[in-house]
N, CA, C and O atoms as CSV, one atom per row, in Angstrom:
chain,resi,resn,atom,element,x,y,z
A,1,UNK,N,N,20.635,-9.465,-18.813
A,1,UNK,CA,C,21.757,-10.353,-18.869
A,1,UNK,C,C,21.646,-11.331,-17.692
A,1,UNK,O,O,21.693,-10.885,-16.545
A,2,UNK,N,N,21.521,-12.476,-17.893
A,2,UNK,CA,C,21.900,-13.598,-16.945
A,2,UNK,C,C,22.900,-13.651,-16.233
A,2,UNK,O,O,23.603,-14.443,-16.860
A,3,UNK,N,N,23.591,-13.289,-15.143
A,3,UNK,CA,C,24.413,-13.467,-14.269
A,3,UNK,C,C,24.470,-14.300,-13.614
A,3,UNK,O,O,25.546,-14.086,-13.056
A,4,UNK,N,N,23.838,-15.773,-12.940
A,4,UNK,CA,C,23.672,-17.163,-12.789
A,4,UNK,C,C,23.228,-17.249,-11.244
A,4,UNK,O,O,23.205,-16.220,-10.569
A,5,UNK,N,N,23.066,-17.825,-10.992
A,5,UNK,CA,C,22.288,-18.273,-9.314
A,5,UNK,C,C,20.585,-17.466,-9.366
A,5,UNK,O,O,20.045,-17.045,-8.343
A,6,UNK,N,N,19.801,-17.365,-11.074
A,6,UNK,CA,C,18.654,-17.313,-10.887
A,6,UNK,C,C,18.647,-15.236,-10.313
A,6,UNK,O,O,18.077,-14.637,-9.401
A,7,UNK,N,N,19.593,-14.796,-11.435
A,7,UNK,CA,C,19.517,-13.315,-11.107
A,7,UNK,C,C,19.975,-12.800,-12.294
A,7,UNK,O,O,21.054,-13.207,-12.727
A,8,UNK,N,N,19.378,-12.019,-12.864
A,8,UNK,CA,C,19.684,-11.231,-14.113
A,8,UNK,C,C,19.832,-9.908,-13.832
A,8,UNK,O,O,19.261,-9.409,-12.862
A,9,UNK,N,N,20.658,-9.162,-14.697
A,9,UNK,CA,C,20.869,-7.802,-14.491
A,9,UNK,C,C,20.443,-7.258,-15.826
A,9,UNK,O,O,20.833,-7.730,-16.894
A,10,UNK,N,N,19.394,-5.957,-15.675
A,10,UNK,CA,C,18.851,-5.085,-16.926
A,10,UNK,C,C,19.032,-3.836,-16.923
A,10,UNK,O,O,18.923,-3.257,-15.842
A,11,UNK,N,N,19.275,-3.268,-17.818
A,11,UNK,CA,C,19.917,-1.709,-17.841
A,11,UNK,C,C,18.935,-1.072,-18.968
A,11,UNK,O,O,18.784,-1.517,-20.106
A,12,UNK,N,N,18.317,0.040,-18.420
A,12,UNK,CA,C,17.474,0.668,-19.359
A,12,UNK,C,C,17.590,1.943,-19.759
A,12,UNK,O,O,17.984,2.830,-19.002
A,13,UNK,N,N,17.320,2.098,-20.748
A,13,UNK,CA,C,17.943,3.586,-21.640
A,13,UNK,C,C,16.728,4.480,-21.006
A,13,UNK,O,O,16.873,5.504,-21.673
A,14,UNK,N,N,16.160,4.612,-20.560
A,14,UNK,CA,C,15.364,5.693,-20.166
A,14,UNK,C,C,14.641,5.804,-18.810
A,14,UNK,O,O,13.557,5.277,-18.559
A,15,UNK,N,N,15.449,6.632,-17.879
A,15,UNK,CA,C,15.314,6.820,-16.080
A,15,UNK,C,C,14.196,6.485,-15.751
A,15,UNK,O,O,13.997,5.839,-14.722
A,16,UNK,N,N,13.334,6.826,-16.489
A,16,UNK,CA,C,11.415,6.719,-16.238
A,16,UNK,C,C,11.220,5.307,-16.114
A,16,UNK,O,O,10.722,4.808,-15.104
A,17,UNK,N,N,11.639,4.572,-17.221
A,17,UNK,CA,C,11.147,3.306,-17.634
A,17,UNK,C,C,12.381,2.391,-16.188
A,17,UNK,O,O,12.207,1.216,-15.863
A,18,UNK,N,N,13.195,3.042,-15.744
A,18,UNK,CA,C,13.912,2.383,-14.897
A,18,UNK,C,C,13.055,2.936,-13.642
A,18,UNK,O,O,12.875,1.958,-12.917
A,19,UNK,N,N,12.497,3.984,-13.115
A,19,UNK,CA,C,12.072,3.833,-11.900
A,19,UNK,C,C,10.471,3.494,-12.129
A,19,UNK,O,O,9.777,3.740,-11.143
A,20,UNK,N,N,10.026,3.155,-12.872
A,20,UNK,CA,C,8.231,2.545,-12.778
A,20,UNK,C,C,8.949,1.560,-12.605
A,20,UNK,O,O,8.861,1.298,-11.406
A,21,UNK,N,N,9.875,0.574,-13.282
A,21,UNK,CA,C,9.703,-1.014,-12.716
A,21,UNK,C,C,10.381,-1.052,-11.454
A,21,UNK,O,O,9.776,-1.801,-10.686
A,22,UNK,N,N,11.724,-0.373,-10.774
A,22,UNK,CA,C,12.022,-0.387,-8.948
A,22,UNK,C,C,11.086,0.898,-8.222
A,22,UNK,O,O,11.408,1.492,-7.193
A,23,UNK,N,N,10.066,1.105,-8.901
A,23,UNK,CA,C,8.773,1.804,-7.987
A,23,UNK,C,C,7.417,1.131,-7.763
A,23,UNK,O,O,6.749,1.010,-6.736
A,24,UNK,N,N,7.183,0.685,-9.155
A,24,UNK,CA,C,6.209,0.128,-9.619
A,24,UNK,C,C,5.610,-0.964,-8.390
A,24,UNK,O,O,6.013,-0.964,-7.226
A,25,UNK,N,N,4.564,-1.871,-8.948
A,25,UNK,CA,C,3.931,-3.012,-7.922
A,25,UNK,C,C,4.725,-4.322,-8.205
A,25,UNK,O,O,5.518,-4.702,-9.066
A,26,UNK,N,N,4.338,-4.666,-7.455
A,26,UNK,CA,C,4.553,-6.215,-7.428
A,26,UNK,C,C,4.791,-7.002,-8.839
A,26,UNK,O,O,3.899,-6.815,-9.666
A,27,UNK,N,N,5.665,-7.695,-9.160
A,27,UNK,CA,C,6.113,-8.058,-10.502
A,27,UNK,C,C,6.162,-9.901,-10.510
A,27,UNK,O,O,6.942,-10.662,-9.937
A,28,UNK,N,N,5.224,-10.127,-11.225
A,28,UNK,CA,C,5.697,-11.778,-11.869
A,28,UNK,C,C,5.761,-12.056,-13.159
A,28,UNK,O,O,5.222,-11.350,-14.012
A,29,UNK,N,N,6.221,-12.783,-13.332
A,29,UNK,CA,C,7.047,-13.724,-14.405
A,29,UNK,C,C,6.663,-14.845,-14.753
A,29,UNK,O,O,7.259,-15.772,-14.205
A,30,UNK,N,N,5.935,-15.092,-15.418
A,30,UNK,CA,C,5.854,-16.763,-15.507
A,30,UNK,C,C,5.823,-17.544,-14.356
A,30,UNK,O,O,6.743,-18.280,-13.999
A,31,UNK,N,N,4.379,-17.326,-13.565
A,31,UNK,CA,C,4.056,-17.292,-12.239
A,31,UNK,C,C,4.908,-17.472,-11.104
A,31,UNK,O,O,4.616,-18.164,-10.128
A,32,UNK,N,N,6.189,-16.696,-11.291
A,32,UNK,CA,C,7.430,-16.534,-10.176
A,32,UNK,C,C,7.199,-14.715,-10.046
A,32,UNK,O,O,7.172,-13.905,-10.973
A,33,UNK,N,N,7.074,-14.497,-8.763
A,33,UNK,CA,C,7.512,-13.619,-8.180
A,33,UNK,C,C,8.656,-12.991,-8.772
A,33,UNK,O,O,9.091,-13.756,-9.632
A,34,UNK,N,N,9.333,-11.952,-8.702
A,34,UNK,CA,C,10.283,-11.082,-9.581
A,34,UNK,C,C,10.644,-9.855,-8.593
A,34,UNK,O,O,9.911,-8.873,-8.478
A,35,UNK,N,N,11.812,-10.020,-7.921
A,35,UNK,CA,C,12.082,-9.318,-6.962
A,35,UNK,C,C,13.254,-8.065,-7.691
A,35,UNK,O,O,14.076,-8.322,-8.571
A,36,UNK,N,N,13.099,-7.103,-7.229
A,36,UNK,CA,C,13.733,-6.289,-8.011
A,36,UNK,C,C,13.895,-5.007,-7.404
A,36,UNK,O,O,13.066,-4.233,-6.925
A,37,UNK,N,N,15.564,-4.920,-7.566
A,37,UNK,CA,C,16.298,-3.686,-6.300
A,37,UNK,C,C,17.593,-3.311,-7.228
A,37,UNK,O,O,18.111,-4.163,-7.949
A,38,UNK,N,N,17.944,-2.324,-7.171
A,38,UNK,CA,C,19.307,-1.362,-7.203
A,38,UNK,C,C,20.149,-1.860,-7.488
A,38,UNK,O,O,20.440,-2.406,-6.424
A,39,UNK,N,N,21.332,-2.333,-8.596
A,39,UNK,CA,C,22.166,-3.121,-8.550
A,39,UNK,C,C,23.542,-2.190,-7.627
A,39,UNK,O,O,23.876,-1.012,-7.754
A,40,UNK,N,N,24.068,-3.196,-6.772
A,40,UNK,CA,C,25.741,-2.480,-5.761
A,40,UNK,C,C,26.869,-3.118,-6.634
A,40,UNK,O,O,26.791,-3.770,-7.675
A,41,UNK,N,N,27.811,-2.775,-5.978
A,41,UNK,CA,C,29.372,-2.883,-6.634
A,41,UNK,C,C,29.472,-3.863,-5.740
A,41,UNK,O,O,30.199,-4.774,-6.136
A,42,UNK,N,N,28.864,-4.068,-4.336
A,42,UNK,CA,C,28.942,-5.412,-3.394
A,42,UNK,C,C,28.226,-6.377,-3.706
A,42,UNK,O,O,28.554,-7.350,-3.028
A,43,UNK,N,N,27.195,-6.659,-4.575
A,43,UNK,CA,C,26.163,-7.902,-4.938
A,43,UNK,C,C,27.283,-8.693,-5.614
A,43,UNK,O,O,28.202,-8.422,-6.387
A,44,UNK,N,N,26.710,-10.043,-4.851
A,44,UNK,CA,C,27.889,-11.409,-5.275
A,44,UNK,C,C,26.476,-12.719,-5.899
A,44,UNK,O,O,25.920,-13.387,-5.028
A,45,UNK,N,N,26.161,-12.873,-7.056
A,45,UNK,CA,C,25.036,-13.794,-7.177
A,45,UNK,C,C,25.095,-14.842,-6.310
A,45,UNK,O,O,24.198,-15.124,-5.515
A,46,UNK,N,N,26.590,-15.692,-6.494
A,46,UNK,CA,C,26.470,-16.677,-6.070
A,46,UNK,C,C,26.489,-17.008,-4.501
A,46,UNK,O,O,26.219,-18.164,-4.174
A,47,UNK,N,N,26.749,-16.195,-3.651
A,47,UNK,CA,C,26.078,-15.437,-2.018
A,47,UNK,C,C,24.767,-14.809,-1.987
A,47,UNK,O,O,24.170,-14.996,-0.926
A,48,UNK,N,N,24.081,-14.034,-2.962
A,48,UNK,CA,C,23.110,-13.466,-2.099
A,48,UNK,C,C,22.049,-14.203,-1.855
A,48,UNK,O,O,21.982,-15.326,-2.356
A,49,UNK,N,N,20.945,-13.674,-0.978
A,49,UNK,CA,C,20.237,-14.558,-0.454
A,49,UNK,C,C,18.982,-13.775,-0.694
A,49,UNK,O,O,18.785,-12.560,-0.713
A,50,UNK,N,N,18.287,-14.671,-0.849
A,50,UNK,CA,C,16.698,-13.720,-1.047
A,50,UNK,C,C,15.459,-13.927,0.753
A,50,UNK,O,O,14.721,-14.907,0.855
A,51,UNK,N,N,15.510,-13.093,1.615
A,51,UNK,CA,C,15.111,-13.402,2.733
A,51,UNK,C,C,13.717,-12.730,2.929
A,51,UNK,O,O,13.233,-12.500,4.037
A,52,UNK,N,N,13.052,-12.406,1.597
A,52,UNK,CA,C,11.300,-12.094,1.623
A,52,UNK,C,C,11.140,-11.425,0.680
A,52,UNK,O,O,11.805,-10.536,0.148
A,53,UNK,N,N,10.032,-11.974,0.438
A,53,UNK,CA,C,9.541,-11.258,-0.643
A,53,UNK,C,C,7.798,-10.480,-0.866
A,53,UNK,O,O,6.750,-11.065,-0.592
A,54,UNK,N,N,7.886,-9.364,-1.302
A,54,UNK,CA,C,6.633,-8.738,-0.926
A,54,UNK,C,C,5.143,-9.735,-1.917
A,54,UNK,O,O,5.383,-9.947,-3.106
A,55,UNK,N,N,4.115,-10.120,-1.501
A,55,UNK,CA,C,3.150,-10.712,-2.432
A,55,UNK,C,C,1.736,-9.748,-2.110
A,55,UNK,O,O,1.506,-8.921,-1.228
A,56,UNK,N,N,1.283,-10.036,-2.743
A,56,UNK,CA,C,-0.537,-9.735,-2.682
A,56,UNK,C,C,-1.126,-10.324,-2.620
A,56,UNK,O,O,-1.291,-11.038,-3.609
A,57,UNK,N,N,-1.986,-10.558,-1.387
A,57,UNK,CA,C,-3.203,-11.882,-1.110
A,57,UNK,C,C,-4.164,-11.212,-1.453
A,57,UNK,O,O,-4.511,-10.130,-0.982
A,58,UNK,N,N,-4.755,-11.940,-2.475
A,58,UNK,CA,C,-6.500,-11.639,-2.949
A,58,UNK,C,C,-7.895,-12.554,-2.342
A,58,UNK,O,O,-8.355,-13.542,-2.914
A,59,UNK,N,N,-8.162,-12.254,-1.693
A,59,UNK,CA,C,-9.204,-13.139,-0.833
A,59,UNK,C,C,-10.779,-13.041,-1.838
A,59,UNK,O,O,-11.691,-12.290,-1.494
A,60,UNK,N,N,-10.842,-13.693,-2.753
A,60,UNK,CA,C,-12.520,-13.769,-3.466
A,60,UNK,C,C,-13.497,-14.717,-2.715
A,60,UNK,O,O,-13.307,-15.761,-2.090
A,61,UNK,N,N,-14.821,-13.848,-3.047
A,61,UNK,CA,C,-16.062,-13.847,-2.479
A,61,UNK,C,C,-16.068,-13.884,-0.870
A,61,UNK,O,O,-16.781,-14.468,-0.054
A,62,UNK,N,N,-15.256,-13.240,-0.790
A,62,UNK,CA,C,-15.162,-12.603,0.882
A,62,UNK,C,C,-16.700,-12.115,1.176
A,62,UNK,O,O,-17.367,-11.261,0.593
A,63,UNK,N,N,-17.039,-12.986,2.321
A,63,UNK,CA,C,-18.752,-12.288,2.836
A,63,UNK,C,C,-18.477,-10.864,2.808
A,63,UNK,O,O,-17.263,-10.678,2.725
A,64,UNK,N,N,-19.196,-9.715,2.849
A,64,UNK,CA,C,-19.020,-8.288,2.862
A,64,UNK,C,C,-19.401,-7.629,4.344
A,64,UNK,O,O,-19.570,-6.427,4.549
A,65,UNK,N,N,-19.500,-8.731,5.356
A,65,UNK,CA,C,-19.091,-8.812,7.027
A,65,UNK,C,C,-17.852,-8.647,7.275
A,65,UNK,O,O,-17.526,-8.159,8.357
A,66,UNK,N,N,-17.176,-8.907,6.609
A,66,UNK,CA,C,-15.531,-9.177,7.063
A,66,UNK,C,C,-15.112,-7.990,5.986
A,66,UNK,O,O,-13.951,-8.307,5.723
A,67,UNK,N,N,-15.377,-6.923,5.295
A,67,UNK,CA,C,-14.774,-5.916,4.706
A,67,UNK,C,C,-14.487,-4.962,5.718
A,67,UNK,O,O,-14.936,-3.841,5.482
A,68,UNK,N,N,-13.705,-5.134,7.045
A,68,UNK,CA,C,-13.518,-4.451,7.616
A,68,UNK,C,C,-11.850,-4.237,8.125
A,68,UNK,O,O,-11.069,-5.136,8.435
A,69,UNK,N,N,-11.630,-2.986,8.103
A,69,UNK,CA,C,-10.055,-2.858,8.106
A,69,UNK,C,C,-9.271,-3.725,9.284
A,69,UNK,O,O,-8.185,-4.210,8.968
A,70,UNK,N,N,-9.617,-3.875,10.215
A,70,UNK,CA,C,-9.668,-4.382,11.449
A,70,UNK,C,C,-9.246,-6.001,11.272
A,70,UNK,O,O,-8.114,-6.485,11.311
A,71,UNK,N,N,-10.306,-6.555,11.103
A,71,UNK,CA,C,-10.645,-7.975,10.257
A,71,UNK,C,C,-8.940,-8.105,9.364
A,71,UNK,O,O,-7.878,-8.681,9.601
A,72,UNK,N,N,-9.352,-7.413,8.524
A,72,UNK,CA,C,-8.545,-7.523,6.991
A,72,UNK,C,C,-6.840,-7.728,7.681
A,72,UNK,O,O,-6.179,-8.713,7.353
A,73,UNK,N,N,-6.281,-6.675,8.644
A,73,UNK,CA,C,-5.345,-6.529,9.249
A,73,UNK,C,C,-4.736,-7.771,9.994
A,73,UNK,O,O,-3.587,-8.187,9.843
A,74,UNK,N,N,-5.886,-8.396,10.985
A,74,UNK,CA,C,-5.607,-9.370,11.682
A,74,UNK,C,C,-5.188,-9.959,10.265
A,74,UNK,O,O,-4.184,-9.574,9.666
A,75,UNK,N,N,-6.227,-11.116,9.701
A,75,UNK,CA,C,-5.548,-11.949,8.656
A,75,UNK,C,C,-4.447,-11.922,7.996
A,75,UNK,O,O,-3.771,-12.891,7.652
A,76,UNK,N,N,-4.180,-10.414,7.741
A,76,UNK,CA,C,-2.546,-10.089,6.732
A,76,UNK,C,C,-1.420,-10.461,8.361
A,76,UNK,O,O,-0.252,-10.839,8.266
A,77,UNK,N,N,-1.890,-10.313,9.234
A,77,UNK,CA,C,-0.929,-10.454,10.385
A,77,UNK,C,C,-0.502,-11.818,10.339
A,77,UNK,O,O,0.674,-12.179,10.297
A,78,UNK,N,N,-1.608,-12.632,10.349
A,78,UNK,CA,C,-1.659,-14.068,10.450
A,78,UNK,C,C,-0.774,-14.805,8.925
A,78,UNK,O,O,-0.466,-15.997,8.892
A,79,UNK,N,N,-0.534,-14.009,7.982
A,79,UNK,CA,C,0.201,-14.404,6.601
A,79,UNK,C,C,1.519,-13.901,6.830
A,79,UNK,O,O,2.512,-14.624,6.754
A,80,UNK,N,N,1.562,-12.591,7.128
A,80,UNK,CA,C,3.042,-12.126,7.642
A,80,UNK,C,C,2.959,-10.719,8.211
A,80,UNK,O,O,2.217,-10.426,9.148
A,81,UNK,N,N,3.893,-9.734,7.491
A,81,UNK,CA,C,4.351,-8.393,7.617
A,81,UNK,C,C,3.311,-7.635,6.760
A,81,UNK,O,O,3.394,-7.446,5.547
A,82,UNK,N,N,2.159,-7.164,7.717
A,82,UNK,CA,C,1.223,-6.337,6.347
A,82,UNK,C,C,1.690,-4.553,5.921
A,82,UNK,O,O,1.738,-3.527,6.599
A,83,UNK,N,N,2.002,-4.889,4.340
A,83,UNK,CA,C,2.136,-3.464,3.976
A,83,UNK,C,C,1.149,-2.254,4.235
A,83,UNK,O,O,1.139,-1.158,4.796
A,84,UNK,N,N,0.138,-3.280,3.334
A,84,UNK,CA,C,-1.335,-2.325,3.341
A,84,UNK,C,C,-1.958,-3.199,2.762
A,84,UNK,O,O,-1.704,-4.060,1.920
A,85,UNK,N,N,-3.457,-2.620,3.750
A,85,UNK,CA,C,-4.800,-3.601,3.622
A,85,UNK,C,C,-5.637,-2.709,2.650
A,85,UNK,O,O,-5.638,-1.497,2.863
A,86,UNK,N,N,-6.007,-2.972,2.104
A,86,UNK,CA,C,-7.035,-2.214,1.003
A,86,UNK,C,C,-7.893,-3.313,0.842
A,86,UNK,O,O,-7.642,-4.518,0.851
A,87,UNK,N,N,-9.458,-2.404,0.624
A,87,UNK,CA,C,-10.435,-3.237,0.331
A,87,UNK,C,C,-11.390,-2.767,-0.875
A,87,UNK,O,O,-11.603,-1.558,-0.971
A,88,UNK,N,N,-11.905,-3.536,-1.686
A,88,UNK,CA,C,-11.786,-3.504,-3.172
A,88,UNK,C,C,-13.198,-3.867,-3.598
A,88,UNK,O,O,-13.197,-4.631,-4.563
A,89,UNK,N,N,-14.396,-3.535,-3.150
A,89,UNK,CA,C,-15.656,-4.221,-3.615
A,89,UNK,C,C,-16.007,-4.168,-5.343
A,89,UNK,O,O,-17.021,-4.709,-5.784
């Protein structure tokens, strides 16, 4: 359901299928990001504020010099708040 200021509310018949998508990874949409949390009895659309959002940087044809956790860390530092660095050959 559309609730307006660019926030919809979804209710799903089955607990599972409700905690893979607020457990699950990272979610887009029609190349928008898709932030997605708990609905409160305090959420006001037309106040809330969206102040970050989690993404995944994919770095291709990375030399295989720089596959190092160390390396990988600095750079996610230099983008923002790193969750986790994983490296993926």
């Amino acid at each position: 359901m559309n609730i307006d200021s660019g926030f919809f509310m979804v209710k799903f018949d089955l607990a599972d299928d409700r905690a893979k998508v607020i457990n699950g990874g990272l979610w887009m949409l029609f190349d928008h990001y898709l932030v997605v949390r708990n609905w409160s009895p305090e959420f006001v659309s037309s106040t809330t504020k969206i102040n970050g959002a989690m993404v995944w940087v994919r770095i291709p044809s990375l030399n295989l010099v720089f596959y190092d956790e160390s390396f990988l860390m600095a750079m996610a530092l230099a983008i923002g708040k790193p969750i986790k660095v994983t490296c993926i050959h």
